[in-house]
C-alpha positions as CSV (number, residue, x, y, z in Angstrom):
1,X,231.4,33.6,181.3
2,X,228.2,35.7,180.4
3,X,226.5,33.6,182.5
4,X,228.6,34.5,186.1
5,X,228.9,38.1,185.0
6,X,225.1,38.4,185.1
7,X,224.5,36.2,188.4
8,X,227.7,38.8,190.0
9,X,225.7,42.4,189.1
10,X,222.2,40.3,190.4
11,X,223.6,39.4,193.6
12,X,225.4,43.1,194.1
13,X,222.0,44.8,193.1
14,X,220.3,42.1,195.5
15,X,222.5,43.1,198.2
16,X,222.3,46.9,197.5
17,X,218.6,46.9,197.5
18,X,218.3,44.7,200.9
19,X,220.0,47.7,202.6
20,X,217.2,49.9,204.5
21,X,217.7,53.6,205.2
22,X,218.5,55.0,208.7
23,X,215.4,56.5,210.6
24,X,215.9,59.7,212.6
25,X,213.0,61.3,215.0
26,X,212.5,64.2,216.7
27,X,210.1,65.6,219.0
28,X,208.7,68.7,216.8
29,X,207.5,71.8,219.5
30,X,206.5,69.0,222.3
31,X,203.9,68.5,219.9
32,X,204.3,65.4,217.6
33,X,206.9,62.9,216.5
34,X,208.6,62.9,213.1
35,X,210.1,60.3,211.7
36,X,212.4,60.2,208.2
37,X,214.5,57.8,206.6
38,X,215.5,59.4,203.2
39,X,217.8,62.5,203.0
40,X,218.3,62.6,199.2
41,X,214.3,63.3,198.4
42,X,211.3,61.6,197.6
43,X,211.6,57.9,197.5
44,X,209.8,55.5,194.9
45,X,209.5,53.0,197.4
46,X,206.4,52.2,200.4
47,X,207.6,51.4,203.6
48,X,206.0,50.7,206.9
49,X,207.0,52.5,209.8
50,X,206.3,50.4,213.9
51,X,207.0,52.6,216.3
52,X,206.6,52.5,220.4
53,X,207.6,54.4,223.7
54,X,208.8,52.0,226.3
55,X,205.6,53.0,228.3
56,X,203.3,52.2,225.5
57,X,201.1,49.4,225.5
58,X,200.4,49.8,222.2
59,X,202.6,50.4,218.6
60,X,202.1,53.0,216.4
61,X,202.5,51.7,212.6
62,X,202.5,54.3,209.6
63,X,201.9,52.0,206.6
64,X,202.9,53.1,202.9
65,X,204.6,55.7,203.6
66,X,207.9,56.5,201.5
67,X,210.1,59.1,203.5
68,X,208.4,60.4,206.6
69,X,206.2,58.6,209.5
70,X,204.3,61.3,211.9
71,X,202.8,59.9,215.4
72,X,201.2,61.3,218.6
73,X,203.6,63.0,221.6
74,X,202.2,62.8,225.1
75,X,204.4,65.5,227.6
76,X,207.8,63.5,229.1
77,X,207.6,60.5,227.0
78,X,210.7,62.0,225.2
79,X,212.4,60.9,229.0
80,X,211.5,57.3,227.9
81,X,213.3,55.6,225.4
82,X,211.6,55.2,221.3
83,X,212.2,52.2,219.2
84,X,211.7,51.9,215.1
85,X,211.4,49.5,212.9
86,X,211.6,50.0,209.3
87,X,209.6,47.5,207.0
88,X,210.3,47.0,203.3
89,X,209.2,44.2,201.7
90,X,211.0,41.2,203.3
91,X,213.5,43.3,205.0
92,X,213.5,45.5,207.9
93,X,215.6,46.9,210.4
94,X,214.8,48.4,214.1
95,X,216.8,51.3,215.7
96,X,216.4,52.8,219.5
97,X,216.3,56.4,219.9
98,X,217.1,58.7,223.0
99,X,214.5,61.7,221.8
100,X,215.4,64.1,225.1
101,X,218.1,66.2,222.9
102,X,215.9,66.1,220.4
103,X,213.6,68.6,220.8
104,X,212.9,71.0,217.7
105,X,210.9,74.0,218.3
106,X,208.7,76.3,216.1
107,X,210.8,79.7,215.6
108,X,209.6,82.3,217.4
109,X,206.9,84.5,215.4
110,X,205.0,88.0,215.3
111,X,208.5,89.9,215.8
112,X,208.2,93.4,216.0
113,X,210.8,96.2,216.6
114,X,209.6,100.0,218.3
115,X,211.7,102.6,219.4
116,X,211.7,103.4,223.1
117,X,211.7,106.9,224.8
118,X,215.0,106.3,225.9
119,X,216.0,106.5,222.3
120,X,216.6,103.0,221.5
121,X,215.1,100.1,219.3
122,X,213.1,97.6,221.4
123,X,212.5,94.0,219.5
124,X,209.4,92.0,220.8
125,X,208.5,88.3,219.9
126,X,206.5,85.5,220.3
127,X,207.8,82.1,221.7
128,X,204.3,79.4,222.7
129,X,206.7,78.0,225.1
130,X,207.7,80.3,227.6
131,X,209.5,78.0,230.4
132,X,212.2,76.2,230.1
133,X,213.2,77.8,226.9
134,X,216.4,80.2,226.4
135,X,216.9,82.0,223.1
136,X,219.3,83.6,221.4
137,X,219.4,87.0,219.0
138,X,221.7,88.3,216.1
139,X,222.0,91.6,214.5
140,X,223.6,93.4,212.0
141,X,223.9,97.1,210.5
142,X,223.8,98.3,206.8
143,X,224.0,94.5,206.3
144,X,227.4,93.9,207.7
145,X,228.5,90.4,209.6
146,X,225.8,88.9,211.9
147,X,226.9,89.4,216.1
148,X,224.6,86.8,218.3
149,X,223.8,86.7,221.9
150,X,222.3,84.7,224.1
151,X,219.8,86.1,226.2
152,X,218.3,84.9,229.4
153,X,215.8,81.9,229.8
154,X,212.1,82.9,229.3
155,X,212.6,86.2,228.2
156,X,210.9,87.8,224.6
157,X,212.6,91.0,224.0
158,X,215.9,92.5,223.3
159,X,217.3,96.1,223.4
160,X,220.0,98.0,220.9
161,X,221.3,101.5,220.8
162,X,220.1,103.5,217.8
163,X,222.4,104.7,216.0
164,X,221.2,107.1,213.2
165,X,221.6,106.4,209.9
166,X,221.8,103.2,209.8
167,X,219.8,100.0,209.0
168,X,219.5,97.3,212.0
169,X,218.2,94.0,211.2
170,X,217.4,91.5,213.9
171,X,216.5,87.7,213.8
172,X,215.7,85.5,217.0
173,X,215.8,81.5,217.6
174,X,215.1,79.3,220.2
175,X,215.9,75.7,221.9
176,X,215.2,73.8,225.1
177,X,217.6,74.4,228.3
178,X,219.5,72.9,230.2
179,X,216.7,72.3,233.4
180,X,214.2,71.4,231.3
181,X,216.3,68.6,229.0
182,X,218.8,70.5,227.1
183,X,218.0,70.2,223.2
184,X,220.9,70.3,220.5
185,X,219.0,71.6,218.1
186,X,218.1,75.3,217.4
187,X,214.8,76.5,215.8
188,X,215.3,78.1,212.5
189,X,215.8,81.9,212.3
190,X,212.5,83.9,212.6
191,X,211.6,86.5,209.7
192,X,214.1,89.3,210.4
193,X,212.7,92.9,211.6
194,X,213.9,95.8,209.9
195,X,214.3,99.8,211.0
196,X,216.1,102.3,209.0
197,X,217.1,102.5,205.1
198,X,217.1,99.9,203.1
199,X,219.5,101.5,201.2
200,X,223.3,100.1,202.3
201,X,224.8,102.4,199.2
202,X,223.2,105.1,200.8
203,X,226.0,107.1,202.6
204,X,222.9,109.1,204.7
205,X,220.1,106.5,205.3
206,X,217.3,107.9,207.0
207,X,216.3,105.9,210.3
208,X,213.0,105.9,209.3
209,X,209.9,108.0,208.3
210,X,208.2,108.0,211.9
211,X,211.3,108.6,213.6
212,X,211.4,111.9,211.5
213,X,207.8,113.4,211.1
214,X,206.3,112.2,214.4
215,X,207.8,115.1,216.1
216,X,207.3,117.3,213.5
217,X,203.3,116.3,213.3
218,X,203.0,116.6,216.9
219,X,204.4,120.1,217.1
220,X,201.8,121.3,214.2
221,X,199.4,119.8,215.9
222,X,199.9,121.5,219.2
223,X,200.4,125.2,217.2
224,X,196.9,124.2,214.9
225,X,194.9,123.5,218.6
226,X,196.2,126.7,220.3
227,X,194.9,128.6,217.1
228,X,191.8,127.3,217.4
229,X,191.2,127.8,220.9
230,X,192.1,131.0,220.7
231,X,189.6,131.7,217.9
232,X,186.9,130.4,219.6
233,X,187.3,132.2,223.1
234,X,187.1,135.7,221.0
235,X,184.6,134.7,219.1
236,X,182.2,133.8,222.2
237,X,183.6,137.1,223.9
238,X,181.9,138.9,221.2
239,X,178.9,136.8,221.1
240,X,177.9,137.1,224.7
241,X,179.4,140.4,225.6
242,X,178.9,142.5,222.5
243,X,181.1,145.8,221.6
244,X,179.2,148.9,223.1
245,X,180.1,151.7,221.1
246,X,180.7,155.6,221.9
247,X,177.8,158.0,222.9
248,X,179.2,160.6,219.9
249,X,178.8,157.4,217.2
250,X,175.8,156.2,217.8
251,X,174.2,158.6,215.2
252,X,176.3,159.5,211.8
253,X,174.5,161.3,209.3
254,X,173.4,158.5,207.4
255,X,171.3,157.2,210.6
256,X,169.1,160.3,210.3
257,X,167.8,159.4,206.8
258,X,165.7,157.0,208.3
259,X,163.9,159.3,210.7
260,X,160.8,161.3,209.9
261,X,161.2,165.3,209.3
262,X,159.4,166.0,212.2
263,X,161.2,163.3,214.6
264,X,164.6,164.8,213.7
265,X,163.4,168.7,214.2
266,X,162.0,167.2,217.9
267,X,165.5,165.7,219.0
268,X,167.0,168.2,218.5
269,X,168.7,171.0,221.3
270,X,166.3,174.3,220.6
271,X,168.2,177.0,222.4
272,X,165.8,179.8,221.4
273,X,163.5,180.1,224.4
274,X,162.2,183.5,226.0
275,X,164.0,184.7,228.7
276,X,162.4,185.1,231.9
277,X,162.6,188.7,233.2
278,X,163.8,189.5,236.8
279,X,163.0,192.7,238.9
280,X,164.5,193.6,242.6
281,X,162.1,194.8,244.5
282,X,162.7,197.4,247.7
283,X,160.7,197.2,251.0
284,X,158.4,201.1,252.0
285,X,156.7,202.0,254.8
286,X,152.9,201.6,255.5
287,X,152.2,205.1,255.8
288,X,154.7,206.1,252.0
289,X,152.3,202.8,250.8
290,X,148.5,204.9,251.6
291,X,149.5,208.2,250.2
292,X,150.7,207.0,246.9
293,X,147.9,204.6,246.8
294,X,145.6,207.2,244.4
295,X,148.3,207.5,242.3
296,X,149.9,204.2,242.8
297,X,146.2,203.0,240.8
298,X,146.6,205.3,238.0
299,X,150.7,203.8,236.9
300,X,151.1,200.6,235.5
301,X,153.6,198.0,236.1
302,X,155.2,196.0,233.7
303,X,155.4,192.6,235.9
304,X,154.6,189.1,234.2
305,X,153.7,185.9,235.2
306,X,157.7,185.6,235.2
307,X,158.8,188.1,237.8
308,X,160.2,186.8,240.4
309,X,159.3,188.6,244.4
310,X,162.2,188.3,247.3
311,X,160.5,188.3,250.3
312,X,160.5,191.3,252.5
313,X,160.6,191.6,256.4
314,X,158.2,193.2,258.5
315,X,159.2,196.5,259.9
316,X,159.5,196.6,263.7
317,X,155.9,197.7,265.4
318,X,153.9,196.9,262.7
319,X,150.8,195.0,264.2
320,X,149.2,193.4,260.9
321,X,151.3,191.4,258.8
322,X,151.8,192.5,255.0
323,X,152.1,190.2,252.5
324,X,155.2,190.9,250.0
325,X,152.9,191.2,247.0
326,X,151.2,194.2,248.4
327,X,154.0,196.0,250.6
328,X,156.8,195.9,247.8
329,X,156.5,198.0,244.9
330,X,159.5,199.0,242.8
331,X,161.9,201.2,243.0
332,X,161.3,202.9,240.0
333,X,157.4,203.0,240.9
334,X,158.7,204.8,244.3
335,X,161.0,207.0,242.3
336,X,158.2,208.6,240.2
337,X,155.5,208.8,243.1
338,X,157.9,210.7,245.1
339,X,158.3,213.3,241.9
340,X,154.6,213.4,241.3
């Protein structure tokens, strides 16, 4: 009885053991081929891996490998059909695969989020593959339920109102289409972009620093610049056209200390000069001029280097011309000749 009870668990473990795992491939980003045949973890066990496209000459064979088998992609071999086999030991088993829907791409990277002049948030990405792949975006606010759309094929950019205080959060993911060999299988999620709080108990969370102080910069800026300019065009006004300043100023008290005695005494207005005498002198005959000449030698005039002679006609029939020094005498002289 011993006996059959250990040949029954020997066969059952024999049987359990001759059973091979299931392979699954996919074509990773166009790129390579995966192969894997054990979803619970890491296997204790070597296997050997033969695989071919049906336009291959030539197998591909991963040897001692325990859960995964990676070999070359060529562009459209995943049209062709892909055949496994599975080696372990004695045993092996040999699968076909159709790898056309089973394209998995790379999510997209570098996503970055800016905010637009027409005062929305504009999210950028990166996807290698640009044709013939369509992608699809999900957002939420102050971390509330995800809402996903689908977005055109080729394009690498999305647009969302802003709505102030409030956090927005945005993922993006990507597949084959439909033209190009529809894939069933989605990239993973990309790193999400963030803008706003990250406060959700916050009932007033800011939209963000920049959104706040750019304006605020830019105006200081502007007012700081003006000063400056401003400044400057006074200070060269005085620099090349200096102040001139009034006749009346130009000399204050102080100034004259650093003048000589007899510089100051020669600047200034000396209103004490001799005045300059002036006679009138009347016009006498010829024959009034010889009798009074005897006595006309013994008076004296009082004339000076300063008098000052109007001239005097010459009387009608006179042939000889008489100077005005010698015909004009005064008319006090004439005044005491006649009395004499």
């Amino acid at each position: 009885m011993t006996t059959r009870l250990f040949l029954l668990f020997g066969l059952f473990g024999y049987a359990l053991g001759s059973k091979l795992p299931d392979v699954d491939c996919k074509v990773i980003h166009l790129k390579y081929v995966s192969c894997v045949w054990s979803q619970e973890g890491t296997s204790e066990v070597n296997y050997t891996l033969i695989s071919r496209f049906s336009n291959e000459n030539r197998k591909h064979v991963c040897t001692n490998v325990k859960t995964e088998c990676i070999r070359p992609y060529v562009e459209t071999q995943r049209f062709n059909s892909f055949n496994t086999t599975l080696v372990q030991g004695n045993h092996s088993v040999t699968k076909k695969h159709h790898l056309k829907a089973k394209v998995l791409l790379n999510p997209p990277a570098n996503l970055t989020v800016q905010y637009g002049e027409d005062k929305s948030l504009w999210f950028y990405w990166n996807q290698t593959l640009t044709g013939c792949v369509e992608s699809e975006v999900r957002y939420r606010t102050n971390n509330k339920s995800w809402r996903s759309y689908l977005l055109v094929v080729g394009r690498q950019s999305y647009c969302i109102n802003l709505a102030l205080h409030t956090h927005h959060e945005l993922q993006v993911r990507s597949k084959m289409e439909k033209t190009c060999g529809e894939s069933e299988f989605w990239s993973d999620w990309s790193e999400p972009v963030e803008w706003g709080s990250n406060n959700s108990t916050d009932p007033h969370p800011q939209p963000g620093s920049g959104f706040v102080w750019t304006p605020l910069l830019s105006a200081l800026c502007a007012v700081t610049l003006i000063i400056l300019v401003i400044m400057l065009l006074h200070h060269e006004r005085l620099r090349v056209i200096p102040v001139v300043p009034k006749p009346a100023l130009i000399f204050h008290e102080e100034d004259w200390l650093q003048f000589s005695k007899g510089l100051k005494e020669s600047l200034k207005n000396n209103y004490n000069e001799r005045a300059c005498p002036v006679r009138e002198y009347c016009p006498v005959s010829q024959s009034d001029s010889e009798s009074s000449s005897s006595s006309t030698s013994s008076l004296t005039t009082d004339q000076t280097h300063c008098s000052v002679s109007f001239p005097v006609n010459e009387p009608e029939g006179l042939s000889e011309p008489v100077s005005s020094s010698a015909s004009t005498v005064s008319c006090k002289e004439k005044e005491l000749q006649e009395s004499v």
